[in-house]
C-alpha positions as a printed Julia matrix, in Angstrom:
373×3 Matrix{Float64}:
  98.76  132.57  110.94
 100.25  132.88  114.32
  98.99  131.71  117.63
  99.97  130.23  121.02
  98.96  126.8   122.59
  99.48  124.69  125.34
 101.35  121.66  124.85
  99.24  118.74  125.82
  96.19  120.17  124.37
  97.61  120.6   120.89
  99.72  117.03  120.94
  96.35  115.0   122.36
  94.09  116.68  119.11
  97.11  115.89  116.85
  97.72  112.83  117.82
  93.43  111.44  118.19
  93.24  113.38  114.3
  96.81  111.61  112.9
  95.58  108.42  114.02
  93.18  107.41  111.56
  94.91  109.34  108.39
  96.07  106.21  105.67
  99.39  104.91  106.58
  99.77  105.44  102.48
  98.05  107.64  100.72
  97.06  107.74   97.43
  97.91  111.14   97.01
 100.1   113.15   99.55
  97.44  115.8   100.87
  95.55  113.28  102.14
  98.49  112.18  104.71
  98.2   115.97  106.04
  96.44  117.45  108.88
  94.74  120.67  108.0
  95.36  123.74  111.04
  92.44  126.63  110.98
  92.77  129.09  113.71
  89.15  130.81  113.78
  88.66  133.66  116.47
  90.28  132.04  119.92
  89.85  128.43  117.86
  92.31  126.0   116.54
  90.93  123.76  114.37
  92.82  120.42  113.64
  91.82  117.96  111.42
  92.23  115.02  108.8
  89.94  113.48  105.73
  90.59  110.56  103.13
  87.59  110.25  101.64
  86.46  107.33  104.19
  86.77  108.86  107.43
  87.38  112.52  108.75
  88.55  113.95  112.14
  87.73  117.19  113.46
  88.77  118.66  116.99
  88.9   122.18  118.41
  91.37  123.6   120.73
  91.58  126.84  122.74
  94.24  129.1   122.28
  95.89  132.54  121.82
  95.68  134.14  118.15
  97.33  136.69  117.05
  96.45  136.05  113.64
  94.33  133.92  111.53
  94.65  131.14  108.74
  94.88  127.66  107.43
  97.57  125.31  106.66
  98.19  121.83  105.83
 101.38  120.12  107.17
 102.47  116.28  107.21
 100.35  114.58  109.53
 102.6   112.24  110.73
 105.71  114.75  111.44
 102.96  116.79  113.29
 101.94  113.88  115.52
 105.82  113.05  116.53
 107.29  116.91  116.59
 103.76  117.94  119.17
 104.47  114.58  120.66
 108.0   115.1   121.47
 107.88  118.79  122.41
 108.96  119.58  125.84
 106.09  120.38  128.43
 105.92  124.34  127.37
 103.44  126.33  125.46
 103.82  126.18  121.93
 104.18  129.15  119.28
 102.95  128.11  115.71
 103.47  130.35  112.99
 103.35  130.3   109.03
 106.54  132.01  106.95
 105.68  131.8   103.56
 105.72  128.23  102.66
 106.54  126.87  105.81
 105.49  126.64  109.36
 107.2   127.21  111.91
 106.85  125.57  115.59
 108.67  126.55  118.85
 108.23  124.81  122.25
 110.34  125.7   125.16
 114.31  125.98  123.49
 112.92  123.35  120.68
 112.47  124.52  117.1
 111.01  122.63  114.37
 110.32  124.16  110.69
 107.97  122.16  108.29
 107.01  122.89  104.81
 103.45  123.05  104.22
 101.49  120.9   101.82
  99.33  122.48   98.64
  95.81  123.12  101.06
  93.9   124.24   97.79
  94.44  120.84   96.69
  92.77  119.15   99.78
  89.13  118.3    99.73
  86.49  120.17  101.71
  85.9   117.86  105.24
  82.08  116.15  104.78
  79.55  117.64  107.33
  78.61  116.52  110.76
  75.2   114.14  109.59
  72.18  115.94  111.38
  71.65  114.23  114.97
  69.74  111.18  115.38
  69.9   111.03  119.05
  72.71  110.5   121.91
  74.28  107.54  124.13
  76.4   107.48  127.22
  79.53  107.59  125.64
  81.51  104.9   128.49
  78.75  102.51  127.46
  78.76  102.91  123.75
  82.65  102.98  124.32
  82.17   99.31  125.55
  79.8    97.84  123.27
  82.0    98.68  120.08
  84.64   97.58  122.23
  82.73   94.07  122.78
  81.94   93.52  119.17
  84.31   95.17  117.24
  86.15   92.22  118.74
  84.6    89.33  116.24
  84.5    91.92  112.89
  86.87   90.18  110.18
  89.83   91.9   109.14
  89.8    90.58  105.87
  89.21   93.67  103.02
  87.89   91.13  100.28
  84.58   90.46  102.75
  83.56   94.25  103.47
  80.64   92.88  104.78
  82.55   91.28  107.65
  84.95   93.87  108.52
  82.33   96.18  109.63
  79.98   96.4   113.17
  76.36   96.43  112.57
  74.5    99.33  114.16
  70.58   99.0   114.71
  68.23  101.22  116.38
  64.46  100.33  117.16
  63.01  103.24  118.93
  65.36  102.81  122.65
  67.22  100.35  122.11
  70.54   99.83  120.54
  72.06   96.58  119.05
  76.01   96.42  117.94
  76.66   93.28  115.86
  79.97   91.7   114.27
  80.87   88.65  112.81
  84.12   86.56  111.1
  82.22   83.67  110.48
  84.21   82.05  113.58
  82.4    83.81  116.19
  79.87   86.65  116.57
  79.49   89.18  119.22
  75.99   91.06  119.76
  75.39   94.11  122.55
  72.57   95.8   123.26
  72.4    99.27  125.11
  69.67  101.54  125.35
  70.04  105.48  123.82
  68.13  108.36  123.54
  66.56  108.58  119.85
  65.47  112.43  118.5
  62.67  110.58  117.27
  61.0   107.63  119.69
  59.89  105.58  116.89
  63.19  105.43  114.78
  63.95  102.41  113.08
  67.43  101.98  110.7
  70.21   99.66  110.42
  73.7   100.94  109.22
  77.3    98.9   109.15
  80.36  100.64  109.56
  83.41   99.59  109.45
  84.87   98.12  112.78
  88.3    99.51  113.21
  87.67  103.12  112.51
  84.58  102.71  114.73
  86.54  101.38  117.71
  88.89  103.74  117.25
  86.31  106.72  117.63
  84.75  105.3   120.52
  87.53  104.84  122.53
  88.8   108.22  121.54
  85.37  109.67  122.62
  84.95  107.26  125.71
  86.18  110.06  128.02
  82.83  112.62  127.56
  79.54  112.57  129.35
  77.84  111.15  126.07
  78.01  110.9   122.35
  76.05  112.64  119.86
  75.17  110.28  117.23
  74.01  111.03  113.63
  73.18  109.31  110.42
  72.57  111.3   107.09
  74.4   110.62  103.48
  76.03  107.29  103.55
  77.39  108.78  106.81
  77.98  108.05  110.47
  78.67  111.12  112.62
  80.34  110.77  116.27
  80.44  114.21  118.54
  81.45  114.84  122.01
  83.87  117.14  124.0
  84.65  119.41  120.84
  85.29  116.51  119.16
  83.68  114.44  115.86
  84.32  111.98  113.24
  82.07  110.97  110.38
  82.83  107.32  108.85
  81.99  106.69  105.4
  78.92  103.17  106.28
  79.87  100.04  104.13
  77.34   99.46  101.65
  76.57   95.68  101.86
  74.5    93.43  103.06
  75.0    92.39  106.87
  74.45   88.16  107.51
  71.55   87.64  109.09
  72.84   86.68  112.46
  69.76   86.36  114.64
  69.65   82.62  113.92
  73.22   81.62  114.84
  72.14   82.28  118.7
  71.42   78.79  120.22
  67.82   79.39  121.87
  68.21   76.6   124.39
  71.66   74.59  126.3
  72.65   70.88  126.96
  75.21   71.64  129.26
  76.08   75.05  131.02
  79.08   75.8   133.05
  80.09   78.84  135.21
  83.72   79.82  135.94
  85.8    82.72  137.2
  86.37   84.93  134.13
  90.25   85.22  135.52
  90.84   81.38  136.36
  89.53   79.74  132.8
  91.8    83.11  130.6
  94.8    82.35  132.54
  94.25   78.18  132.22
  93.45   78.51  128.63
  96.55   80.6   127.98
  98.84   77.47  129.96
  96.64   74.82  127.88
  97.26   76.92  124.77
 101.15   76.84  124.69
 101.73   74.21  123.16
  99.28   74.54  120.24
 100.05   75.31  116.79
  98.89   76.07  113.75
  96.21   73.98  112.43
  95.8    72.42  116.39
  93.05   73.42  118.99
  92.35   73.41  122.63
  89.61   70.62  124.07
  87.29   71.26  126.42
  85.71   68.66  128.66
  82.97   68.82  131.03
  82.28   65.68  133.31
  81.39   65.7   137.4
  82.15   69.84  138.21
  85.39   69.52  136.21
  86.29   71.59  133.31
  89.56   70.18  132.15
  91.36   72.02  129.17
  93.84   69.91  127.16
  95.9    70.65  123.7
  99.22   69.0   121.92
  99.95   65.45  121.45
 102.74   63.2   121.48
 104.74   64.98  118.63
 104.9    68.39  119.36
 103.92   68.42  123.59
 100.97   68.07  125.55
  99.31   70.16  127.98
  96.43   69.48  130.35
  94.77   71.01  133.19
  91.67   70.79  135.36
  89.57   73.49  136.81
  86.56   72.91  139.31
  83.53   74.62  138.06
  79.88   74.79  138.35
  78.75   72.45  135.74
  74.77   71.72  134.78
  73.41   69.07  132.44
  75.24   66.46  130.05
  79.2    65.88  130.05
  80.87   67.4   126.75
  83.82   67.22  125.13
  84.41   70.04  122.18
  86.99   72.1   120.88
  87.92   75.84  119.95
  90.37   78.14  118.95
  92.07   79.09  122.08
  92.46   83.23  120.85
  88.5    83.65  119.87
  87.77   82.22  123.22
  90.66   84.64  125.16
  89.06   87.47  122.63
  86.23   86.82  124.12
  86.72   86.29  127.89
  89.04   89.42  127.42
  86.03   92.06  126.93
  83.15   90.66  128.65
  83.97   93.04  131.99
  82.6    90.17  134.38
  84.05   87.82  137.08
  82.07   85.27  136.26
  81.37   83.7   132.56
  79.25   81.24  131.94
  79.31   78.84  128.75
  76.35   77.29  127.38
  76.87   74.41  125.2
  74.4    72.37  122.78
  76.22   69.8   120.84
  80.03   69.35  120.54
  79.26   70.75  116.54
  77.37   73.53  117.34
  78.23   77.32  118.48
  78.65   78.18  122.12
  77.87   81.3   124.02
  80.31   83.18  126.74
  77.68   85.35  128.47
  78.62   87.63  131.41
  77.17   86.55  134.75
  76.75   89.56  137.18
  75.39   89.82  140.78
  71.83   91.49  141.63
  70.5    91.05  145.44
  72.7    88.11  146.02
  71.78   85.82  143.33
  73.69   85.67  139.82
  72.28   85.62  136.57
  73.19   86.1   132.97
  73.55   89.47  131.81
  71.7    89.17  128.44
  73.16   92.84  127.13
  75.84   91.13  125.78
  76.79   87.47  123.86
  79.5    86.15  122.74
  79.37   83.5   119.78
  81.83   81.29  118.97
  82.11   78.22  116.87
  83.62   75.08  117.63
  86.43   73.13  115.94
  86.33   69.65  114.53
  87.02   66.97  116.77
  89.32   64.63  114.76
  87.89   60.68  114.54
């Protein structure tokens, strides 16, 4: 195997394909990248069983071949090579790579020993890949990171015909988008949950393309765009049913620059710790954020808002509520309370011919603390 490539092209497929190999594998091949030059083709990619990375670059061949190599030296060697096309070439049981007057030489890894990558799942439709970018994005947010409770750790896909609904929960809060797609067939109907990290990192990865080719097939998801896919092995429990966690109807609403309330809460917030929580009180236009006590410091601070219907006191974790705020891409949030023991909602307020309203795409769920006496 011997072929020619330029620089940036080789370390960005490296790099997007090292990313999600296991940080320790269970057996060594499965920490490698696999290279397959095919015609004018590099092929670079990565499998563990779970999730597998494909992408193609262009390049010069002068011959072909496969090899597998340590996925992590890869990533920092192509990473660290000077901004010069790169010659990669296989001599016997190694591999050698030159870039500009740098020369690296790596042993390669056993590739009959590494499993065959799983196919891309036949297409179910496509989605603008920015938006689906930003609706795993603004619910991978509230999946649980916690391995014991698969069934929280992973972002809920459903499709009904158009539409498209991403879903995650901890228990602590709950985020829900809904974007519209393009379905292969109009009347399609599934549910699927993958798991969140690997899906946010695929989507962000494959943010930068017109859209996303989406497909579902043998416990599979399947993401393509811009030479370009990952398939994601779906979690195999059962999802909570969230739909009843969103309050129907509010007590007390108020609106507030998006900016203003992060940057308050984050003050407020300094002087919690562990086991303490940030208060929120509404009463005459006035939000006004207070945390601490006597023992360990107190911190308070006011903010005028626009405030509607009965005056509130409640409390919350001050990082789901900065999670929160920190993906809803709005100026303007509004929260909608019920009761100081029940869930509230951050929902996006956006501008259409001069008035403001709720964008409903998107909610943001999160539950309240206990007020102490």
């Amino acid at each position: 195997m011997k072929f020619r490539v330029a620089r940036e092209d080789l370390a960005d497929a490296v790099a997007w394909v090292a990313k999600s190999l296991p940080s320790r594998p269970p057996v060594p091949v499965l920490g490698g990248i696999l290279l397959e030059v095919e015609g004018s083709t590099l092929v670079v990619a990565g499998f563990d069983y779970e999730v597998s990375t494909r992408a193609e670059v262009s390049i010069d061949a002068d011959s072909g071949g496969r090899v597998l190599v340590s996925g992590r030296l890869l990533a920092e060697i192509t990473r660290a090579l000077p901004a010069k096309p790169v010659e990669i070439s296989t001599e016997g049981s190694r591999v050698l790579i030159n870039g500009g007057s740098a020369r690296f030489t790596l042993p390669t890894m056993p590739v009959e020993d590494y499993p065959a990558l799983p196919s891309m799942p036949a297409a179910s439709g496509k989605v603008d890949a920015a938006a689906f970018a930003e609706a795993v994005v603004q619910t991978a947010v509230a999946a649980g990171r916690d391995d014991t409770l698969p069934m929280l750790t992973g972002v809920r896909v459903e499709i009904e015909g158009e539409k498209l609904t991403l879903a995650a929960t901890d228990r602590f809060r709950l985020a829900v988008r809904e974007l519209t797609w393009t379905p292969d067939a109009p009347d399609m109907s599934t549910a699927v949950l993958v798991p969140a990290r690997t899906l946010a990192d695929a989507a962000k990865s494959l943010g930068g393309s017109n859209e996303v080719i989406v497909g579902l097939g043998d416990g599979l998801l399947g993401l393509q765009a811009g030479g370009r896919r990952t398939t994601v092995r779906l979690l195999d429990v059962e999802f909570v049913k969230y739909r009843s966690l969103l309050p129907s109807e509010h007590t007390t609403t108020v609106d507030v620059p998006v900016s203003e309330l992060g940057e308050a809460i984050k003050r407020v917030a300094l002087v919690t710790d562990r086991g303490h929580h940030l208060r929120m009180q509404v009463t005459d236009g006035v939000l006004t954020l207070t945390a601490g006590g006597d023992d360990e410091g107190r911190a308070e601070e006011g903010l005028g808002v626009e405030a509607d219907g009965a005056e509130l006191l409640i409390a919350f974790n001050p990082t789901y509520l900065l999670d929160g705020l920190g993906v809803l891409h709005a100026d303007t949030v509004r929260l909608a309370f019920t009761t100081p023991s029940r869930p509230a909602l951050l929902l996006p307020l956006v501008t259409e011919d001069g008035e403001r309203t709720v964008d409903s795409a998107y909610r943001y769920l999160v539950m309240p603390a206990r007020l102490p006496g």
